[in-house]
PDB file of N, CA, C, O and CB in Angstrom:
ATOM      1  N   UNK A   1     133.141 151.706  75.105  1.00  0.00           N
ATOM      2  CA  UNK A   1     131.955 151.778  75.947  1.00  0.00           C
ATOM      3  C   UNK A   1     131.339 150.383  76.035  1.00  0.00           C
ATOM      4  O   UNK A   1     130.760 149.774  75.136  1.00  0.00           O
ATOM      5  CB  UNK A   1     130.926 152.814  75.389  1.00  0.00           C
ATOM      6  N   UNK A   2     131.578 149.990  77.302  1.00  0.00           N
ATOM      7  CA  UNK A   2     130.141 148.502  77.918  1.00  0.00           C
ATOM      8  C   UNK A   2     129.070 149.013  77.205  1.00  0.00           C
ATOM      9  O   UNK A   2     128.748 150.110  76.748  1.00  0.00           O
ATOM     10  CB  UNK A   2     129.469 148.363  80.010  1.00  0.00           C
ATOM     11  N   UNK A   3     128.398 147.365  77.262  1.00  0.00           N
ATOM     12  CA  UNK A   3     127.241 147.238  76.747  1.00  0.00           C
ATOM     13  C   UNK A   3     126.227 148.054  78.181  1.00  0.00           C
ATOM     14  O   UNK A   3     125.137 148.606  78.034  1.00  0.00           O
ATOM     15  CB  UNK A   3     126.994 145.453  76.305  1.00  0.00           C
ATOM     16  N   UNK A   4     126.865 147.925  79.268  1.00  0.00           N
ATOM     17  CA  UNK A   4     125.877 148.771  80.361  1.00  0.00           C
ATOM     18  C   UNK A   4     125.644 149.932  80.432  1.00  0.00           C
ATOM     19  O   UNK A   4     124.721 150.585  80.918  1.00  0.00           O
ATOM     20  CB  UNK A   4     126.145 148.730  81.496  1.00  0.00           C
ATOM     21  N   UNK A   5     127.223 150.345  79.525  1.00  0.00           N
ATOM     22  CA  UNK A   5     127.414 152.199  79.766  1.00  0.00           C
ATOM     23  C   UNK A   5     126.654 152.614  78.096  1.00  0.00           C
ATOM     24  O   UNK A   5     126.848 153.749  77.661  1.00  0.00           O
ATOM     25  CB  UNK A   5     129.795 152.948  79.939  1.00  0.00           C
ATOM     26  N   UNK A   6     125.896 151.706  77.349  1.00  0.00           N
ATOM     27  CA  UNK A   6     125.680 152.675  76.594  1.00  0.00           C
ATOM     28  C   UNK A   6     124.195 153.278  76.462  1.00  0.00           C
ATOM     29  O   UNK A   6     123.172 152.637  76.702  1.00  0.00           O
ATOM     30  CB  UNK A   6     126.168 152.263  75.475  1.00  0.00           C
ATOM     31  N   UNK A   7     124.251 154.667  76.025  1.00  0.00           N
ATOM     32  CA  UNK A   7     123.649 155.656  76.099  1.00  0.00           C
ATOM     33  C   UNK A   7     121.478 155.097  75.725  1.00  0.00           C
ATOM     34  O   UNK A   7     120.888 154.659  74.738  1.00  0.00           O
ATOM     35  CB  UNK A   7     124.672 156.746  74.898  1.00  0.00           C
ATOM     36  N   UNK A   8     121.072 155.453  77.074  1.00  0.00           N
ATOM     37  CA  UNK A   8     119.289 154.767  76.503  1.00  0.00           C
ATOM     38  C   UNK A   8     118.603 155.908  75.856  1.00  0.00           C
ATOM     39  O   UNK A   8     118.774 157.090  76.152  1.00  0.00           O
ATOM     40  CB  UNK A   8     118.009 154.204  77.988  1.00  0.00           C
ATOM     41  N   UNK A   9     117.818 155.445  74.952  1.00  0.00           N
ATOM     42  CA  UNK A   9     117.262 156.052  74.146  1.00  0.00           C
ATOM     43  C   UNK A   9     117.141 155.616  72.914  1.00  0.00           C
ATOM     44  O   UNK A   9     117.264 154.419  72.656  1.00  0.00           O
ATOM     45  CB  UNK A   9     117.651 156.975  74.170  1.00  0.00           C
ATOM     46  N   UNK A  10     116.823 156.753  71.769  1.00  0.00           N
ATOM     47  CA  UNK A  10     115.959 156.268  70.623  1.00  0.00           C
ATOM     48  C   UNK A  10     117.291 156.891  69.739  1.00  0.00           C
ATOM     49  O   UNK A  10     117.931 157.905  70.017  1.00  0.00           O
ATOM     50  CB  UNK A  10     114.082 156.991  70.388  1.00  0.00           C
ATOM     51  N   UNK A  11     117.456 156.157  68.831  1.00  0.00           N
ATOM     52  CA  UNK A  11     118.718 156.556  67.429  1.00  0.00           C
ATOM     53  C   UNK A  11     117.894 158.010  67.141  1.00  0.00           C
ATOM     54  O   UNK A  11     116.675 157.896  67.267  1.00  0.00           O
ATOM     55  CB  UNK A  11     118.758 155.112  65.528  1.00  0.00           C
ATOM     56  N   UNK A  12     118.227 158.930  66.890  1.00  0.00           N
ATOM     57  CA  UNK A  12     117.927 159.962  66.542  1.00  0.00           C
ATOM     58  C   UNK A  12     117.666 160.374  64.886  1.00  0.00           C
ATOM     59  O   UNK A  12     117.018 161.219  64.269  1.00  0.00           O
ATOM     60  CB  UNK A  12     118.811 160.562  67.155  1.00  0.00           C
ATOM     61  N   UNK A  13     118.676 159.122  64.539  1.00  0.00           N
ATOM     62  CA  UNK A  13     118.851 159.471  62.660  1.00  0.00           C
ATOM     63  C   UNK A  13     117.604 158.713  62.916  1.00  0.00           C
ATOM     64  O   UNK A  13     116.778 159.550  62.553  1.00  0.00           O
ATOM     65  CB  UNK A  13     120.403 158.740  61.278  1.00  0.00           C
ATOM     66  N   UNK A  14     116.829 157.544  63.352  1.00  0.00           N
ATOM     67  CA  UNK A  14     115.785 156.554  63.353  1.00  0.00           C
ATOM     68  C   UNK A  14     114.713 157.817  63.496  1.00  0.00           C
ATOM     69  O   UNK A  14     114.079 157.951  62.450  1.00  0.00           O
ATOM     70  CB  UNK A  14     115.855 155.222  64.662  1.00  0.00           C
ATOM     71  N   UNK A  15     114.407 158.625  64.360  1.00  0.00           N
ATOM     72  CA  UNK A  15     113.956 159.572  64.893  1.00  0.00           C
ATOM     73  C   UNK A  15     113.642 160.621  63.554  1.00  0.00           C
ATOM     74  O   UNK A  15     112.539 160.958  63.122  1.00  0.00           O
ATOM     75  CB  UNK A  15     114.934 159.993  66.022  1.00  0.00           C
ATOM     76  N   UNK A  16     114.414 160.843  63.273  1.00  0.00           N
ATOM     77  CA  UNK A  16     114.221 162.199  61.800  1.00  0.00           C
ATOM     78  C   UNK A  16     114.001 161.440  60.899  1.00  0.00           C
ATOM     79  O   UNK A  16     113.169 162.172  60.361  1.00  0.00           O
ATOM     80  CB  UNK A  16     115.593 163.292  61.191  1.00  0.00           C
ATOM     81  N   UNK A  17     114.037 160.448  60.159  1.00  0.00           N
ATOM     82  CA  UNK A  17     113.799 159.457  59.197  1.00  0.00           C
ATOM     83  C   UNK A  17     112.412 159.122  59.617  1.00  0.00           C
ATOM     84  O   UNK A  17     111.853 158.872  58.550  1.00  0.00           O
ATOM     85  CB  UNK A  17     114.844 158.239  59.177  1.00  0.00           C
ATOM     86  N   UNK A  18     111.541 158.976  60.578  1.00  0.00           N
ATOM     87  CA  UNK A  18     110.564 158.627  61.107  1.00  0.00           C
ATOM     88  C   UNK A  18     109.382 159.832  60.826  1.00  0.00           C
ATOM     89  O   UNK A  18     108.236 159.838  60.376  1.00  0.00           O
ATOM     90  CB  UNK A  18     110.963 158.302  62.487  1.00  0.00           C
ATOM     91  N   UNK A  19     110.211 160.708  61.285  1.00  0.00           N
ATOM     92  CA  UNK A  19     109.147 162.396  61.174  1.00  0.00           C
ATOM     93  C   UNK A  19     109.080 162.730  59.676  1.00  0.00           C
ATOM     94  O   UNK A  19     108.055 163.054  59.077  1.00  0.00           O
ATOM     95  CB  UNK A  19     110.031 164.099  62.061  1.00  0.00           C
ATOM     96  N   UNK A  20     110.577 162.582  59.038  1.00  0.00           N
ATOM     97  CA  UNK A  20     110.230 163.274  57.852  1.00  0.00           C
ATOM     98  C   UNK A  20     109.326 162.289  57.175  1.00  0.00           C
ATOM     99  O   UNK A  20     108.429 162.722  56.452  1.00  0.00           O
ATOM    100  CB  UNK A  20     111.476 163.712  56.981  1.00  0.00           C
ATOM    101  N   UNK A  21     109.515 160.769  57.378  1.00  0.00           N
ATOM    102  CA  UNK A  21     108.540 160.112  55.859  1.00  0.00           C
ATOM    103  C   UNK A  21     107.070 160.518  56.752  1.00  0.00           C
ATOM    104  O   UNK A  21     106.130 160.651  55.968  1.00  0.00           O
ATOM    105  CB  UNK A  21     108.763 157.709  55.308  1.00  0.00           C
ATOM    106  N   UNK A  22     106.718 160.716  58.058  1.00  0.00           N
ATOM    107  CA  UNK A  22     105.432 160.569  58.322  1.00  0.00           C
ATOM    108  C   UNK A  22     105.029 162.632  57.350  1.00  0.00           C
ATOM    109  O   UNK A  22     104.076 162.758  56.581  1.00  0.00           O
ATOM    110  CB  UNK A  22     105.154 160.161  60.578  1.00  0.00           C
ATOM    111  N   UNK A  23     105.743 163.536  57.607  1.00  0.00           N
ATOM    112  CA  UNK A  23     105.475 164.598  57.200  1.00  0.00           C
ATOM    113  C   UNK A  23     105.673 164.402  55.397  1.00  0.00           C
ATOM    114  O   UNK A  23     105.184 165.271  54.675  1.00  0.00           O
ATOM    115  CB  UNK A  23     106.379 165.636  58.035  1.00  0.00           C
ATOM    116  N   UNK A  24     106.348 163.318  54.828  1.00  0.00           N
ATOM    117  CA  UNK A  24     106.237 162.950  53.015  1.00  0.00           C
ATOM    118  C   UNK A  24     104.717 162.287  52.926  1.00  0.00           C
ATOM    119  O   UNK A  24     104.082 162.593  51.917  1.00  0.00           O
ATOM    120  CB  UNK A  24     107.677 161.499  52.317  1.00  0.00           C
ATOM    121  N   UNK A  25     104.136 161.494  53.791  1.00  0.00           N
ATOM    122  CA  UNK A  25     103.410 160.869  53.794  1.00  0.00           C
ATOM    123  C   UNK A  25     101.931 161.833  54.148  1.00  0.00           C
ATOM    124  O   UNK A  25     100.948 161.654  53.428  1.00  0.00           O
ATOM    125  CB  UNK A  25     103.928 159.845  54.551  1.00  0.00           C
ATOM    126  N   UNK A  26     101.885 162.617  55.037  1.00  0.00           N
ATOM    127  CA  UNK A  26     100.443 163.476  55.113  1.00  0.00           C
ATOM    128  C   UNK A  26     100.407 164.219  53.530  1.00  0.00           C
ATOM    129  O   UNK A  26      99.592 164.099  52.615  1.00  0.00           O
ATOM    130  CB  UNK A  26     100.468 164.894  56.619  1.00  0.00           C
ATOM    131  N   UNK A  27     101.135 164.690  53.601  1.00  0.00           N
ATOM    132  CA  UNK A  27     101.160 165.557  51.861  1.00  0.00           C
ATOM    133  C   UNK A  27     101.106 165.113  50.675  1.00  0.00           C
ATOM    134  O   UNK A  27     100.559 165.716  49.752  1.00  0.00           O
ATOM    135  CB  UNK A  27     102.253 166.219  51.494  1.00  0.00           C
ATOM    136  N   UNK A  28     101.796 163.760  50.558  1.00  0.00           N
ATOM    137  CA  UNK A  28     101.451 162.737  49.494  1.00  0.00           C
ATOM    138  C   UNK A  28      99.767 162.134  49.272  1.00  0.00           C
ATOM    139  O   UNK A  28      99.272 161.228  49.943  1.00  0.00           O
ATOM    140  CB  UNK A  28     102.407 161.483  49.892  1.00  0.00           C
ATOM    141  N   UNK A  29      99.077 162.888  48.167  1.00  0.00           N
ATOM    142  CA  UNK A  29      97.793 162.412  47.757  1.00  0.00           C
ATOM    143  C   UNK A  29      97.890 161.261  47.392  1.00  0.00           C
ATOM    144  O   UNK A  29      96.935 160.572  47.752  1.00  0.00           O
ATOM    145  CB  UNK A  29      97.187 163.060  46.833  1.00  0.00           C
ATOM    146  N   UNK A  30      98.991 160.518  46.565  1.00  0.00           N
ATOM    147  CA  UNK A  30      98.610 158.930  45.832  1.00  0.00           C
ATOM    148  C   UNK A  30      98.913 158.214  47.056  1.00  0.00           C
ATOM    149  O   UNK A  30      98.135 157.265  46.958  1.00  0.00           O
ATOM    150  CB  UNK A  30      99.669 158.273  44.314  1.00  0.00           C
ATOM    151  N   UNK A  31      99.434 158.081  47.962  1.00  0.00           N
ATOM    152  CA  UNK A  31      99.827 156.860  49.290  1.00  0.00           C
ATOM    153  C   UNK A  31      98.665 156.672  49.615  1.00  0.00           C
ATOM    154  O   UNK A  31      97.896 157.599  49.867  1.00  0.00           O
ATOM    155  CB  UNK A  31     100.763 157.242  50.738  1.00  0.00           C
ATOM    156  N   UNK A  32      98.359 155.482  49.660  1.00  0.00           N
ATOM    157  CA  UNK A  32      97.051 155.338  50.544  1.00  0.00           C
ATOM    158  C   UNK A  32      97.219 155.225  51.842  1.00  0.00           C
ATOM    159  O   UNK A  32      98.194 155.063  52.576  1.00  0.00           O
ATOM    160  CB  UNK A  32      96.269 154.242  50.245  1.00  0.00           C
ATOM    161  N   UNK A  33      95.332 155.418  52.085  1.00  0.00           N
ATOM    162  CA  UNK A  33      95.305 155.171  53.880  1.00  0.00           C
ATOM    163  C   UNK A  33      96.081 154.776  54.639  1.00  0.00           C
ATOM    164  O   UNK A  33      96.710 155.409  55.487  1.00  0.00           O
ATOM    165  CB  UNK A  33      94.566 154.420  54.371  1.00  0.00           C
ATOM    166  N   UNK A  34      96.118 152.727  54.178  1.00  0.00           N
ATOM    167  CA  UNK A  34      96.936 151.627  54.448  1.00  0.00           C
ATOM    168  C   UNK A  34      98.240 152.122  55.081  1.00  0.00           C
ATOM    169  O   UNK A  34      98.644 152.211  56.240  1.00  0.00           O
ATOM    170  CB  UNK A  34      97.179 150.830  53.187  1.00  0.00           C
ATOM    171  N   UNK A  35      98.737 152.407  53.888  1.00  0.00           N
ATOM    172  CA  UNK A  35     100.202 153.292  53.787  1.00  0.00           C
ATOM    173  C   UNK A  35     100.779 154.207  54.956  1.00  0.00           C
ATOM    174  O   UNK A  35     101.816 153.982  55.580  1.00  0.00           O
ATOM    175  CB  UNK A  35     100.066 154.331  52.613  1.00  0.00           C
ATOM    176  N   UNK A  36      99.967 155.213  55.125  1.00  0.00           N
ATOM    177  CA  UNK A  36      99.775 155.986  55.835  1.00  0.00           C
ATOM    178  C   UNK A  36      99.375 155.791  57.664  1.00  0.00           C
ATOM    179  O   UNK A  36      99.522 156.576  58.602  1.00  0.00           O
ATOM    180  CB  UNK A  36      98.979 156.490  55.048  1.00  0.00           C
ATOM    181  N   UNK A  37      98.946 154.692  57.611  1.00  0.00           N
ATOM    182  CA  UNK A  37      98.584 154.488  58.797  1.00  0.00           C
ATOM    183  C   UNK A  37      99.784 153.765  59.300  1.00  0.00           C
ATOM    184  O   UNK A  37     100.301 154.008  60.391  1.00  0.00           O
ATOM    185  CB  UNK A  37      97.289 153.826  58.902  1.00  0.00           C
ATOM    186  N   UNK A  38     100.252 152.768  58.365  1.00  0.00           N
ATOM    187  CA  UNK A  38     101.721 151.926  59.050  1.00  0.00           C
ATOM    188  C   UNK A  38     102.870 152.526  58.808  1.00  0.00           C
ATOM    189  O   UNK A  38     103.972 151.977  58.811  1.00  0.00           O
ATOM    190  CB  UNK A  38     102.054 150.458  58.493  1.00  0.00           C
ATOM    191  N   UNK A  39     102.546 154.130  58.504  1.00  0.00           N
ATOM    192  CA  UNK A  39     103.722 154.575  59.160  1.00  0.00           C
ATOM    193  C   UNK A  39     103.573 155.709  60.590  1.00  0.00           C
ATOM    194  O   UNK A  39     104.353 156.098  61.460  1.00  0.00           O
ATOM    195  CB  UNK A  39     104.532 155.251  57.944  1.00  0.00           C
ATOM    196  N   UNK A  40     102.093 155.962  60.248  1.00  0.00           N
ATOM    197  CA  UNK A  40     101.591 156.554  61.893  1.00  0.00           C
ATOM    198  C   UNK A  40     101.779 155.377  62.871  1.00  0.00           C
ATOM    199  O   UNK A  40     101.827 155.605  64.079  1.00  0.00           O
ATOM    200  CB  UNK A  40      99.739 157.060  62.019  1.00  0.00           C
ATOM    201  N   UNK A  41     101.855 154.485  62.525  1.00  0.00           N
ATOM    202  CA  UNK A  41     101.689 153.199  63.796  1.00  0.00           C
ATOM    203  C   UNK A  41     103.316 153.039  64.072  1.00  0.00           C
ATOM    204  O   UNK A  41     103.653 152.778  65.226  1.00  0.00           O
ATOM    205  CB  UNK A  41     100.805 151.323  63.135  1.00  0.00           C
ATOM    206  N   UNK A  42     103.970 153.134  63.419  1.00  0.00           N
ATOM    207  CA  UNK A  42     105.435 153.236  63.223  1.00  0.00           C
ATOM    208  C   UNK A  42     105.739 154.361  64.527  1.00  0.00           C
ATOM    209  O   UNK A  42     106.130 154.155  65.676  1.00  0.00           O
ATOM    210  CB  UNK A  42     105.897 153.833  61.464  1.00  0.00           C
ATOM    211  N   UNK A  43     105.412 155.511  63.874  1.00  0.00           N
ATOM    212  CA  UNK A  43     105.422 156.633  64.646  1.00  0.00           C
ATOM    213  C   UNK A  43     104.655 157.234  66.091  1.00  0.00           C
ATOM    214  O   UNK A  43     104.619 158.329  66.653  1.00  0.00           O
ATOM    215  CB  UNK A  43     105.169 157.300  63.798  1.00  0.00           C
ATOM    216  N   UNK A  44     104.128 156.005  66.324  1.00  0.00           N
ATOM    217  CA  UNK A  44     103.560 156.264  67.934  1.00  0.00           C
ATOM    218  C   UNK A  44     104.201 155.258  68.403  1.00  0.00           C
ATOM    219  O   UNK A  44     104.564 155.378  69.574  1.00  0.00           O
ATOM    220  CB  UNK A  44     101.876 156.198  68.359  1.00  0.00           C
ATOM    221  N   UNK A  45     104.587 153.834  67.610  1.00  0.00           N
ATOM    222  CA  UNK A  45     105.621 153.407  68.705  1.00  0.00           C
ATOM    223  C   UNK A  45     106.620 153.797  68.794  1.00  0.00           C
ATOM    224  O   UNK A  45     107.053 152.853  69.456  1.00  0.00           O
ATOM    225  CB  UNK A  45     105.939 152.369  68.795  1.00  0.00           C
ATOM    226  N   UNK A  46     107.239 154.272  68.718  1.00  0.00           N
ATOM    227  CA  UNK A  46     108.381 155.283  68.735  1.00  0.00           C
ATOM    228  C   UNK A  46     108.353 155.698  69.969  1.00  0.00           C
ATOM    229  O   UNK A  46     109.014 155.381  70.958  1.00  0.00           O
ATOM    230  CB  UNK A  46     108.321 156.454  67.786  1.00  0.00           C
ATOM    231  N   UNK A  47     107.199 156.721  69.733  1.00  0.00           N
ATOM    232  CA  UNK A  47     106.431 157.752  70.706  1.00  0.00           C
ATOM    233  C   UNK A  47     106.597 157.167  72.155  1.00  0.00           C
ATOM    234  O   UNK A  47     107.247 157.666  73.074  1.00  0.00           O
ATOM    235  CB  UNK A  47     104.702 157.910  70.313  1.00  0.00           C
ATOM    236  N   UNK A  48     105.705 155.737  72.165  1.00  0.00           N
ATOM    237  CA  UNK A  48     105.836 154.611  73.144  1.00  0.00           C
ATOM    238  C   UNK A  48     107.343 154.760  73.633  1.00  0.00           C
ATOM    239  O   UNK A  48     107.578 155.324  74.701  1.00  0.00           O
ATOM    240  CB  UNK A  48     105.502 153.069  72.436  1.00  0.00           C
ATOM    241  N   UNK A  49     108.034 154.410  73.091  1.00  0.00           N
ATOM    242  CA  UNK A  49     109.269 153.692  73.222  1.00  0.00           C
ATOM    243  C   UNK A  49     110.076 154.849  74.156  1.00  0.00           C
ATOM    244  O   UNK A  49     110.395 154.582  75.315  1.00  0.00           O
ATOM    245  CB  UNK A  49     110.014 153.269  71.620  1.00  0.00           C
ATOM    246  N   UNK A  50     110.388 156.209  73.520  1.00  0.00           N
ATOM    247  CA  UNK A  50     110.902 156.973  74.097  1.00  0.00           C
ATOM    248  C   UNK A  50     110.071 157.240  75.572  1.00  0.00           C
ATOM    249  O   UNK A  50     110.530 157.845  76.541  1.00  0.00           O
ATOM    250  CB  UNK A  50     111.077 157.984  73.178  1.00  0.00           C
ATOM    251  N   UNK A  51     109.335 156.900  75.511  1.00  0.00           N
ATOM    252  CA  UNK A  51     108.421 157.272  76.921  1.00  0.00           C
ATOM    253  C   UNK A  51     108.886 156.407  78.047  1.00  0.00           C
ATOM    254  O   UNK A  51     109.060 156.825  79.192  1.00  0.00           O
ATOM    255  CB  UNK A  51     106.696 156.969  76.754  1.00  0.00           C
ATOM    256  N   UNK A  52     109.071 155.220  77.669  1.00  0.00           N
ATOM    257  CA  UNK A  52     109.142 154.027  79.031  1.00  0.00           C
ATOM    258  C   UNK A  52     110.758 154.335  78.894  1.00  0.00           C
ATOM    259  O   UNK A  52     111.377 153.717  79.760  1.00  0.00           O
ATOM    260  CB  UNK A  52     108.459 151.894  78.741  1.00  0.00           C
ATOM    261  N   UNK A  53     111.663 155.183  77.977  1.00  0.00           N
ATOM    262  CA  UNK A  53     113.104 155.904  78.488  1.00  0.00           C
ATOM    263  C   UNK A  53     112.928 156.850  78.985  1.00  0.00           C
ATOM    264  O   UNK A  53     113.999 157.429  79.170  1.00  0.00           O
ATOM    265  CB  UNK A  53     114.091 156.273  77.641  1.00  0.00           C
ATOM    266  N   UNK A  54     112.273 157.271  79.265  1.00  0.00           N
ATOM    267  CA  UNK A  54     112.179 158.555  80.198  1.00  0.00           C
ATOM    268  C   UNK A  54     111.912 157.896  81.534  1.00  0.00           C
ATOM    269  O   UNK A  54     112.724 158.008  82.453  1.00  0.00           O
ATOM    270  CB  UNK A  54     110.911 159.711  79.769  1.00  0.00           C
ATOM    271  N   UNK A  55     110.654 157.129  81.671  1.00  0.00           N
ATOM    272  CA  UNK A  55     110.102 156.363  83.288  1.00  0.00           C
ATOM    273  C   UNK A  55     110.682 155.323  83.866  1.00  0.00           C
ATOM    274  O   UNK A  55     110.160 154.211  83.785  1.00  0.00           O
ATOM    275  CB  UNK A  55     108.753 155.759  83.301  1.00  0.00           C
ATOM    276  N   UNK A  56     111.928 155.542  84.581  1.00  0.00           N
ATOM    277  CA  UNK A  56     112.219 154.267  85.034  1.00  0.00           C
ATOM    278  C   UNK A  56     111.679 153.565  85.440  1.00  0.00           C
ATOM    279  O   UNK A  56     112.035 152.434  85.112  1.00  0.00           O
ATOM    280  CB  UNK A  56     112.793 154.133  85.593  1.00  0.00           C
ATOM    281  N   UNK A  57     110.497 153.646  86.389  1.00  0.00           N
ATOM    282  CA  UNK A  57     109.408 152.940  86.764  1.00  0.00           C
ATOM    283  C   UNK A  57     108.957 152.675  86.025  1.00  0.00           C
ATOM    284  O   UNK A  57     108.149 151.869  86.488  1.00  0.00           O
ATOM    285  CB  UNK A  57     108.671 153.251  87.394  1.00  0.00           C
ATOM    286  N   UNK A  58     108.772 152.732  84.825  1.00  0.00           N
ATOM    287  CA  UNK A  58     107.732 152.112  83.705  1.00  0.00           C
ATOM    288  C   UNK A  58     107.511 150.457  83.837  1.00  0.00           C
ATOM    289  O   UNK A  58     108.248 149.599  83.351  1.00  0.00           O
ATOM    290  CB  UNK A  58     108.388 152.431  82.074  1.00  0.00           C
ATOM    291  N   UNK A  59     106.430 150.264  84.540  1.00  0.00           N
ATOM    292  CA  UNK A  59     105.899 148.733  84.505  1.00  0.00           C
ATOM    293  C   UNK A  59     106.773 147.995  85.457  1.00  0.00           C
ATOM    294  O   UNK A  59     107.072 146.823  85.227  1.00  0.00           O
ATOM    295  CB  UNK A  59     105.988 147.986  82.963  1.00  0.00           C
ATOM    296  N   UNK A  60     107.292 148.759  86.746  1.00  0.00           N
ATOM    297  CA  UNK A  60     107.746 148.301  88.167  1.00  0.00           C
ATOM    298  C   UNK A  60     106.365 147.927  88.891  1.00  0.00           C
ATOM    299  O   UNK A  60     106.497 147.063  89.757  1.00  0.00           O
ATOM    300  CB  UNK A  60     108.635 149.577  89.049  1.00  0.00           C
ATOM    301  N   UNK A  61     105.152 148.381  88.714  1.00  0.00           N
ATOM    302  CA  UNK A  61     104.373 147.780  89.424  1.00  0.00           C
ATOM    303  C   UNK A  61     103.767 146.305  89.337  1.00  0.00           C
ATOM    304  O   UNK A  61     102.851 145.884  90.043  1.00  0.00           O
ATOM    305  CB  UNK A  61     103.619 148.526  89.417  1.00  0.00           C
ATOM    306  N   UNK A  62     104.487 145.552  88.278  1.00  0.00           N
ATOM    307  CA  UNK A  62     104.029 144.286  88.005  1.00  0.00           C
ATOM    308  C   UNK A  62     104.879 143.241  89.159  1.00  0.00           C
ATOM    309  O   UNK A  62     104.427 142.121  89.397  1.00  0.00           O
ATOM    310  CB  UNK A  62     104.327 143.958  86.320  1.00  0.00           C
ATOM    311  N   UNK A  63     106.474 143.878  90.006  1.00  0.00           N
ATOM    312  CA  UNK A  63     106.997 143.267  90.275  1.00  0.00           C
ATOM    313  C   UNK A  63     106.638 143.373  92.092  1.00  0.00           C
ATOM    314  O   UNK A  63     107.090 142.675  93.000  1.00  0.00           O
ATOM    315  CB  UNK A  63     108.150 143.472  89.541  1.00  0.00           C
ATOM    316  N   UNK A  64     105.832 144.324  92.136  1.00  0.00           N
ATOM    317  CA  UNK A  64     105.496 144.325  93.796  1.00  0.00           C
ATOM    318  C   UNK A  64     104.736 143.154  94.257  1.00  0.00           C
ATOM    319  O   UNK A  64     103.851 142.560  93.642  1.00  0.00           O
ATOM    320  CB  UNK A  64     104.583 145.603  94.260  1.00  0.00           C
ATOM    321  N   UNK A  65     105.185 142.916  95.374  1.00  0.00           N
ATOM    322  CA  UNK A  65     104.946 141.936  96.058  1.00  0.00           C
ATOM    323  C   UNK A  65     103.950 142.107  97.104  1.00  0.00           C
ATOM    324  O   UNK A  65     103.655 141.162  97.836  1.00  0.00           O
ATOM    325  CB  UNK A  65     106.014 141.537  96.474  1.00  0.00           C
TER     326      UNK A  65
END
């Protein structure tokens, strides 16, 4: 498989590795806030990421003329 033909999107093992530490992480009392937040921040870019693979248009309006 070309580097053109391959598949867009998000690694999926990246994807479940992402959910489960954020779901180790709400339930874990000793992690702090800190902790906790950089892996929610982790986990909305993600969120991000899969989104502008879904919109091909995503941020075509910067190129209109």
């Amino acid at each position: 498989m070309s580097k053109k033909e391959e598949k867009k999107g998000v690694n999926p093992e990246l994807e479940k590795f992402l959910n489960d530490l954020m779901r180790k992480a709400k339930s874990d009392p000793d992690m702090s806030l800190t902790d906790k937040m950089r892996i929610a921040d982790r986990v909305l870019k993600l969120e991000q990421l899969k989104q502008k693979f879904v919109d091909d248009e995503f941020g075509s309006g910067f190129h209109d003329d």
